[in-house]
mmCIF file of the N, C-alpha and C atoms, coordinates in Angstrom:
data_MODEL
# 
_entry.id   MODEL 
# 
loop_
_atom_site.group_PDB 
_atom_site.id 
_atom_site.type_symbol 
_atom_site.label_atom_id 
_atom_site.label_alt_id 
_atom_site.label_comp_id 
_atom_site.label_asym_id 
_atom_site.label_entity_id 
_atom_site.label_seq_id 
_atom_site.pdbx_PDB_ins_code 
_atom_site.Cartn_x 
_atom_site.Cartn_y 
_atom_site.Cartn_z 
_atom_site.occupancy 
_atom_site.B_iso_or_equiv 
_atom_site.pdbx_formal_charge 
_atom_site.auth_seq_id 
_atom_site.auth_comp_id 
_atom_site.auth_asym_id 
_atom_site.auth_atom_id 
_atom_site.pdbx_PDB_model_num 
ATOM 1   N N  . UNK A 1 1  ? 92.911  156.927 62.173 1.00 0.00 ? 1  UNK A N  1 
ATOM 2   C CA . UNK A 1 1  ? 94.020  156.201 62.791 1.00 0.00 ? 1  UNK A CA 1 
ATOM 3   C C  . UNK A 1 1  ? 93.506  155.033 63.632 1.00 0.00 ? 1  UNK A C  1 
ATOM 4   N N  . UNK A 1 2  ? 92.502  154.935 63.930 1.00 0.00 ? 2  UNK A N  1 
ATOM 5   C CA . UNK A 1 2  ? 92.358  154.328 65.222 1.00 0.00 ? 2  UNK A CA 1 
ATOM 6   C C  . UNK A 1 2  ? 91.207  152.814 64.066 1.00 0.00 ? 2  UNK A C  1 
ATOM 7   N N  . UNK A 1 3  ? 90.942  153.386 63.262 1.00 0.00 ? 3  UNK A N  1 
ATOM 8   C CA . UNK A 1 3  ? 90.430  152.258 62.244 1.00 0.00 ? 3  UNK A CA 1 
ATOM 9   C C  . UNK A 1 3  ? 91.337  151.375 61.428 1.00 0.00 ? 3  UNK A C  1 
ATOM 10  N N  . UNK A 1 4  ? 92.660  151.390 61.341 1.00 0.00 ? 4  UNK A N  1 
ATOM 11  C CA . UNK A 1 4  ? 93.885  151.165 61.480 1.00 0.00 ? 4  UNK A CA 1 
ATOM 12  C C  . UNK A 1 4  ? 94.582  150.022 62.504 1.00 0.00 ? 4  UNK A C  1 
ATOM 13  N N  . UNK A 1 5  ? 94.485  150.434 63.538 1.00 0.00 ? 5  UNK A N  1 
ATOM 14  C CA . UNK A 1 5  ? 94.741  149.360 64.783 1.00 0.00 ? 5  UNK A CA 1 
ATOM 15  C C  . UNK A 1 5  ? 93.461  148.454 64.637 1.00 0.00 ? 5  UNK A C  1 
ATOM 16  N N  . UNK A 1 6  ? 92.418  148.795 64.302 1.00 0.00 ? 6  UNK A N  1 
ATOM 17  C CA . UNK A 1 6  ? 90.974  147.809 64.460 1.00 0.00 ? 6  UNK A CA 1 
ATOM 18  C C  . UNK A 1 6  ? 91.309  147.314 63.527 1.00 0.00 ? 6  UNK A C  1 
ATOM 19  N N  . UNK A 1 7  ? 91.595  147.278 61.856 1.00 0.00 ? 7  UNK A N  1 
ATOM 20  C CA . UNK A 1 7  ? 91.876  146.488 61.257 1.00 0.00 ? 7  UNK A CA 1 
ATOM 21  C C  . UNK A 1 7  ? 93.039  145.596 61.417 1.00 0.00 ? 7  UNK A C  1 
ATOM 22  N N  . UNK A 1 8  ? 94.063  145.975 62.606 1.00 0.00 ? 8  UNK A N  1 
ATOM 23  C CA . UNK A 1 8  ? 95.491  145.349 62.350 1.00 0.00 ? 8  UNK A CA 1 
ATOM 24  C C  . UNK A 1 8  ? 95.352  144.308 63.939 1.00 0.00 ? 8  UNK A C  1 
ATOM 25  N N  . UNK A 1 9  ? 94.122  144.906 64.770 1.00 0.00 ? 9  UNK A N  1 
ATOM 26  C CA . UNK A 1 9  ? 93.792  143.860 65.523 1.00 0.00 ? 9  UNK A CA 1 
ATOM 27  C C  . UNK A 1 9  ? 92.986  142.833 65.123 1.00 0.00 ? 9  UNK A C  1 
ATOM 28  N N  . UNK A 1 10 ? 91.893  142.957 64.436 1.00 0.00 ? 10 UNK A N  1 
ATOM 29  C CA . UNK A 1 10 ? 91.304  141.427 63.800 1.00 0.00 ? 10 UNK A CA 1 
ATOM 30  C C  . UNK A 1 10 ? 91.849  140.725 63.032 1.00 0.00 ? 10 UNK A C  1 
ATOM 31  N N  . UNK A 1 11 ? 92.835  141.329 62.016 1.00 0.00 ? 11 UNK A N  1 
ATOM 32  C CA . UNK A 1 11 ? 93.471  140.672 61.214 1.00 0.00 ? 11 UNK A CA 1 
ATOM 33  C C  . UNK A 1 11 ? 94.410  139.391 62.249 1.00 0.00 ? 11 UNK A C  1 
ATOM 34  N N  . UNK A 1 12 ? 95.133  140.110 63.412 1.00 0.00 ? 12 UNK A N  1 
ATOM 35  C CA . UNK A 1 12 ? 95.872  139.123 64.038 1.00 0.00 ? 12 UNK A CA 1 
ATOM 36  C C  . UNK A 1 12 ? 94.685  138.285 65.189 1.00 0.00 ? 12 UNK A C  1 
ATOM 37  N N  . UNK A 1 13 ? 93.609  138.808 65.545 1.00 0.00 ? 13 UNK A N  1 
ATOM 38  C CA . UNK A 1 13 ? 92.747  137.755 66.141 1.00 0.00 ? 13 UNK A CA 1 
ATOM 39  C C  . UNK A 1 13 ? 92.279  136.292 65.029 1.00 0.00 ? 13 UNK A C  1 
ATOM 40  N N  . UNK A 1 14 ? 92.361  137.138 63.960 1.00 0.00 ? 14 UNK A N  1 
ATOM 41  C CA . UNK A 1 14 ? 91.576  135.578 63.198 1.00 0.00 ? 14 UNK A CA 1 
ATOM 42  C C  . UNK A 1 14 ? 93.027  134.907 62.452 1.00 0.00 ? 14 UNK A C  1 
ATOM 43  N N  . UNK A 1 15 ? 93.895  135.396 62.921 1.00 0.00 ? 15 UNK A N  1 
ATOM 44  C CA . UNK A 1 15 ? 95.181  134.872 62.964 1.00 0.00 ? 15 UNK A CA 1 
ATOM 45  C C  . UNK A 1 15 ? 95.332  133.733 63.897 1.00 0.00 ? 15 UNK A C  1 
ATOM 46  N N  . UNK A 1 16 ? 95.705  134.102 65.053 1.00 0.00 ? 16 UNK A N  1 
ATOM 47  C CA . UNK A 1 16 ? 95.296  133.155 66.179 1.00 0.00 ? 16 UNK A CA 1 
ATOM 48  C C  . UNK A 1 16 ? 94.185  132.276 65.908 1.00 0.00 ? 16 UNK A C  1 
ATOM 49  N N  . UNK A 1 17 ? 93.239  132.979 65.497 1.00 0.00 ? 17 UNK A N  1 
ATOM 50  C CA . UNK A 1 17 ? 91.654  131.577 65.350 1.00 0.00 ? 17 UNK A CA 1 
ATOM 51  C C  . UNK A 1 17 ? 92.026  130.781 64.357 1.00 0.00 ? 17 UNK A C  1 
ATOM 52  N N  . UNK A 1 18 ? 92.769  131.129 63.630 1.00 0.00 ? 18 UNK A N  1 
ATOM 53  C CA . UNK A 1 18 ? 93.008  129.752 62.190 1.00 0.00 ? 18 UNK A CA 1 
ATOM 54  C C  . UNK A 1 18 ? 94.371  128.839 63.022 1.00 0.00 ? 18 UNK A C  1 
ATOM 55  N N  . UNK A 1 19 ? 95.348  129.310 63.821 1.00 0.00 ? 19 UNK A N  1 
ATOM 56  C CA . UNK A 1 19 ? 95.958  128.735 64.515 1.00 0.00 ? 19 UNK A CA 1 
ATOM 57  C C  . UNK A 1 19 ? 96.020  127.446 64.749 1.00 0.00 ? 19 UNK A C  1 
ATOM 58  N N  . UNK A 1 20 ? 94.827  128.170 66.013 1.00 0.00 ? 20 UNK A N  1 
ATOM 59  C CA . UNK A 1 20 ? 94.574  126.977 66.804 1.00 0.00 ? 20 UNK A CA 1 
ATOM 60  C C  . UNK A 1 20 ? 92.970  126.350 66.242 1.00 0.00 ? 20 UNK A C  1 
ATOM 61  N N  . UNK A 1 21 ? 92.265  126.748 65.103 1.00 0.00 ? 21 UNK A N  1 
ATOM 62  C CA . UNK A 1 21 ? 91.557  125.161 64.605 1.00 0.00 ? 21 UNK A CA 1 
ATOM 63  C C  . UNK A 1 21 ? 92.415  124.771 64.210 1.00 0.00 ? 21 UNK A C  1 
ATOM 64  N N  . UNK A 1 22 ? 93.416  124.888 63.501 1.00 0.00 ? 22 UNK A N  1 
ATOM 65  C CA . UNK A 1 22 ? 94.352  124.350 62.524 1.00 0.00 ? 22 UNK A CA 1 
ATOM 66  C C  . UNK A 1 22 ? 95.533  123.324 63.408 1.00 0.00 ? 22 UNK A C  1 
ATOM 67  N N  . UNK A 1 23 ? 95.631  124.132 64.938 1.00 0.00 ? 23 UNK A N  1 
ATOM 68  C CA . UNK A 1 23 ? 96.051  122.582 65.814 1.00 0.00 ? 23 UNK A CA 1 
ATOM 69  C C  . UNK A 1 23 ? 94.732  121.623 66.310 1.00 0.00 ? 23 UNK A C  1 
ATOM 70  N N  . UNK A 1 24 ? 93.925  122.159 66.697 1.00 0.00 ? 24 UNK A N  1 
ATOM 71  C CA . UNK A 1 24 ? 93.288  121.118 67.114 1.00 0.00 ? 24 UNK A CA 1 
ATOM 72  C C  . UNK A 1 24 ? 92.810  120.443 65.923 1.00 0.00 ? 24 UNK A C  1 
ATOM 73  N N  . UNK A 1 25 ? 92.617  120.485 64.763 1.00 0.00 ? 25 UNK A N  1 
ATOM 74  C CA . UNK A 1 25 ? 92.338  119.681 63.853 1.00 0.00 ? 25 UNK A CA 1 
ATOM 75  C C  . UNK A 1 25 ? 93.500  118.922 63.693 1.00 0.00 ? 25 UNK A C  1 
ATOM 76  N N  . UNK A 1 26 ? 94.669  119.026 63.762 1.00 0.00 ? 26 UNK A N  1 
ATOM 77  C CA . UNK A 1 26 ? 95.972  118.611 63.458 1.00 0.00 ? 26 UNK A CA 1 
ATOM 78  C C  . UNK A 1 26 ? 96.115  117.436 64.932 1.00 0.00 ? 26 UNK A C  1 
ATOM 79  N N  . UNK A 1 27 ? 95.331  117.797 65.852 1.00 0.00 ? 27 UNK A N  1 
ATOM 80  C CA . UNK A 1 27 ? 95.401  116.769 67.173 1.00 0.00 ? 27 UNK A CA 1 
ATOM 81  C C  . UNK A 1 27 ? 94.817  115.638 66.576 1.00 0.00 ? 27 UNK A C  1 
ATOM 82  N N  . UNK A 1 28 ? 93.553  116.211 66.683 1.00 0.00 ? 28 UNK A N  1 
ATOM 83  C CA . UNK A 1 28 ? 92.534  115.088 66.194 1.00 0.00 ? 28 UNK A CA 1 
ATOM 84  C C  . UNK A 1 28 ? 92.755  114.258 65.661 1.00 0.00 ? 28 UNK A C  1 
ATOM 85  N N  . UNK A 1 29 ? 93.511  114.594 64.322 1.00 0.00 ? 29 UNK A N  1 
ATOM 86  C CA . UNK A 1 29 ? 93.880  113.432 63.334 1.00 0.00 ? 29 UNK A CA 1 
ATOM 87  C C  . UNK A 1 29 ? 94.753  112.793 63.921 1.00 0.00 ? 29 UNK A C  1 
ATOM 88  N N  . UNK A 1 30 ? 95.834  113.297 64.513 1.00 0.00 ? 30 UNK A N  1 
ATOM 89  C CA . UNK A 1 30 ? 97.248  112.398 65.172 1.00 0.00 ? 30 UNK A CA 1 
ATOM 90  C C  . UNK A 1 30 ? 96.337  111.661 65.895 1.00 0.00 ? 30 UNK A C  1 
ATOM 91  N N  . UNK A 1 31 ? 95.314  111.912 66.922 1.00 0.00 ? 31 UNK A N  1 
ATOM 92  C CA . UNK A 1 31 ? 94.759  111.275 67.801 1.00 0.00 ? 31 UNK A CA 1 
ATOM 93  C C  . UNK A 1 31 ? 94.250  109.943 67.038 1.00 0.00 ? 31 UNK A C  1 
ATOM 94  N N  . UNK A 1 32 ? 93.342  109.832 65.916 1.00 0.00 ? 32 UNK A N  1 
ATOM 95  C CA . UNK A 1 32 ? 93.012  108.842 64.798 1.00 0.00 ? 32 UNK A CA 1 
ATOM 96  C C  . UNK A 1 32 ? 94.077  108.152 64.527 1.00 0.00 ? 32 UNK A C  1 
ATOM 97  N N  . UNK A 1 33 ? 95.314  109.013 64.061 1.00 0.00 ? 33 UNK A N  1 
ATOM 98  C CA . UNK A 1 33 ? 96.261  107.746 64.050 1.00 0.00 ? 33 UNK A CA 1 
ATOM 99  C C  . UNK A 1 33 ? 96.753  106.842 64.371 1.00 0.00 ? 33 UNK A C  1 
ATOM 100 N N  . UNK A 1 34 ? 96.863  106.990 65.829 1.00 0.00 ? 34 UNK A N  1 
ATOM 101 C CA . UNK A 1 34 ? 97.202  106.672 66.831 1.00 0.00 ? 34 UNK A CA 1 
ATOM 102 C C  . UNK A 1 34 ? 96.543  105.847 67.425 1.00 0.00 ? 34 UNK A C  1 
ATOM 103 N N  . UNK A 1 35 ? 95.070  105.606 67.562 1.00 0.00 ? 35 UNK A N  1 
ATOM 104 C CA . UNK A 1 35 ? 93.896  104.451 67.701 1.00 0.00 ? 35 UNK A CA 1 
ATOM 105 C C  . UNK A 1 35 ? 94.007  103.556 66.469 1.00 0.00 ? 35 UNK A C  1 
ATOM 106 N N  . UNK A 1 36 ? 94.461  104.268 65.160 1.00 0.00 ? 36 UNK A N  1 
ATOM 107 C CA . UNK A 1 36 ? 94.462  103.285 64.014 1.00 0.00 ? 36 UNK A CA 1 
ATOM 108 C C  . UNK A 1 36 ? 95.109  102.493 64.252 1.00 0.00 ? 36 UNK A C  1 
ATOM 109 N N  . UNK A 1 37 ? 96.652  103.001 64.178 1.00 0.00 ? 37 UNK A N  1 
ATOM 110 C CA . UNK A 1 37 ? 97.868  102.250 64.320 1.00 0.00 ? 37 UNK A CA 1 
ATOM 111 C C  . UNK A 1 37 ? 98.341  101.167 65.941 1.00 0.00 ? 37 UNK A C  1 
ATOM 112 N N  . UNK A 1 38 ? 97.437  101.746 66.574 1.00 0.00 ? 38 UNK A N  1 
ATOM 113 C CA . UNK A 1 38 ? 97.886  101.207 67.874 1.00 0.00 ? 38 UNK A CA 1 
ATOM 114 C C  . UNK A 1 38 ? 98.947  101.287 68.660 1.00 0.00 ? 38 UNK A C  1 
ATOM 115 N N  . UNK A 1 39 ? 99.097  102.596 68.736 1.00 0.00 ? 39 UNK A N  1 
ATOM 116 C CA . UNK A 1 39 ? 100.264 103.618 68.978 1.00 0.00 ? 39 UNK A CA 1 
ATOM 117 C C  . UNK A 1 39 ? 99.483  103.919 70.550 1.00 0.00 ? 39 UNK A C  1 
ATOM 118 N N  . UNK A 1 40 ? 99.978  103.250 71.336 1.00 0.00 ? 40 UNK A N  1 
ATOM 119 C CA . UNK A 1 40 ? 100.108 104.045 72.674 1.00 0.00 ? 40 UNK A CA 1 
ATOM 120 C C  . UNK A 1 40 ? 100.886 105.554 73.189 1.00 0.00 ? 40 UNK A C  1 
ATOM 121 N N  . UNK A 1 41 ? 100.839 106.133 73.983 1.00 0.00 ? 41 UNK A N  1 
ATOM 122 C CA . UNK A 1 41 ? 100.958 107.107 74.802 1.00 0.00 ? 41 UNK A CA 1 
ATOM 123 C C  . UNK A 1 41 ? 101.147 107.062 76.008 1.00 0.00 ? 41 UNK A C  1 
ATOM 124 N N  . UNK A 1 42 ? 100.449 105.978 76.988 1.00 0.00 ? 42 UNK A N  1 
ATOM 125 C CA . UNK A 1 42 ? 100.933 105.826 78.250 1.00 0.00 ? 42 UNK A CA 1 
ATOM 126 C C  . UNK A 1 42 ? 102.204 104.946 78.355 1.00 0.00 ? 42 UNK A C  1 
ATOM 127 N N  . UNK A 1 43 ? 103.056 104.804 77.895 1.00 0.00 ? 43 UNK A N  1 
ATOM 128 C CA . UNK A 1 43 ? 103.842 104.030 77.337 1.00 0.00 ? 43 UNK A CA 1 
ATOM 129 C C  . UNK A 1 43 ? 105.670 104.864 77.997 1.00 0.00 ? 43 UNK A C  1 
ATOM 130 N N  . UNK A 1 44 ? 105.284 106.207 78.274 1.00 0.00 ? 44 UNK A N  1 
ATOM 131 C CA . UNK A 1 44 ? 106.220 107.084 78.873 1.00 0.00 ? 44 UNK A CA 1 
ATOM 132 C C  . UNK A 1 44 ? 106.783 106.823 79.777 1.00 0.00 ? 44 UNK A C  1 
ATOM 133 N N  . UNK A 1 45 ? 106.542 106.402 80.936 1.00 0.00 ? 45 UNK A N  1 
ATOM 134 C CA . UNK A 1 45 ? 106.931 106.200 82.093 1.00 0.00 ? 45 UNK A CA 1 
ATOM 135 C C  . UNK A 1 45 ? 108.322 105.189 82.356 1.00 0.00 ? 45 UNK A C  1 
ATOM 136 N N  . UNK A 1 46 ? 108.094 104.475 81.224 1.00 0.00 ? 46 UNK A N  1 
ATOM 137 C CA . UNK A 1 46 ? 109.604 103.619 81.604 1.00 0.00 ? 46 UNK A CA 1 
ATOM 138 C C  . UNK A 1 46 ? 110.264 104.150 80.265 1.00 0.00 ? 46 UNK A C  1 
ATOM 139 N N  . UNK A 1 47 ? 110.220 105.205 80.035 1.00 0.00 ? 47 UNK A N  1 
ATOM 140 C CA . UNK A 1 47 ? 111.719 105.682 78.764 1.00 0.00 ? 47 UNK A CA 1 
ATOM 141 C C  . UNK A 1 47 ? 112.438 105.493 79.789 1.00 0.00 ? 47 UNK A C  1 
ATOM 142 N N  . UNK A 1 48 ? 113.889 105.015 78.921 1.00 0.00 ? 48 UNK A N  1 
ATOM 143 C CA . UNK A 1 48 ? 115.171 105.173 78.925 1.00 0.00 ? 48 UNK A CA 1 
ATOM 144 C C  . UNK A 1 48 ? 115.524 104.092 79.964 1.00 0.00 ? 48 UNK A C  1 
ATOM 145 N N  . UNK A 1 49 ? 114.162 102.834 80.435 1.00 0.00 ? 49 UNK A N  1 
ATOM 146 C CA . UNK A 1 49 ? 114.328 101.764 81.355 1.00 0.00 ? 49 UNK A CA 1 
ATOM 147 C C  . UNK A 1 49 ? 115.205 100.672 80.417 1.00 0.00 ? 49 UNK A C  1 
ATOM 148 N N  . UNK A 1 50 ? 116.248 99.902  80.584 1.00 0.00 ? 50 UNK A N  1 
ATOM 149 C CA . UNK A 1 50 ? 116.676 98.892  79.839 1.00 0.00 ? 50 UNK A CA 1 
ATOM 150 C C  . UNK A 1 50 ? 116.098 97.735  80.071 1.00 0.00 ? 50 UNK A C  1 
# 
């Protein structure tokens, strides 16, 4: 029984680990885009200024 939970806990740890490479790889690239394109970010501060 207890080899059971050990398999049903790693299964969801390397769950989580594909996650989050799978965001931070997913940052990264937005981040590339974003230097490509010339897409700012500090750019927030005056939303919704007319």
């Amino acid at each position: 029984m207890i080899a059971v939970y050990a398999v049903i806990w790693f299964v969801l740890l390397m769950y989580v680990v594909l996650l989050a490479s799978r965001t931070a790889r997913l940052s990264r690239e937005l981040e590339l885009l974003a230097r490509l394109t010339g897409v700012r970010d500090d750019d927030d501060d005056d939303v919704g200024a007319p």
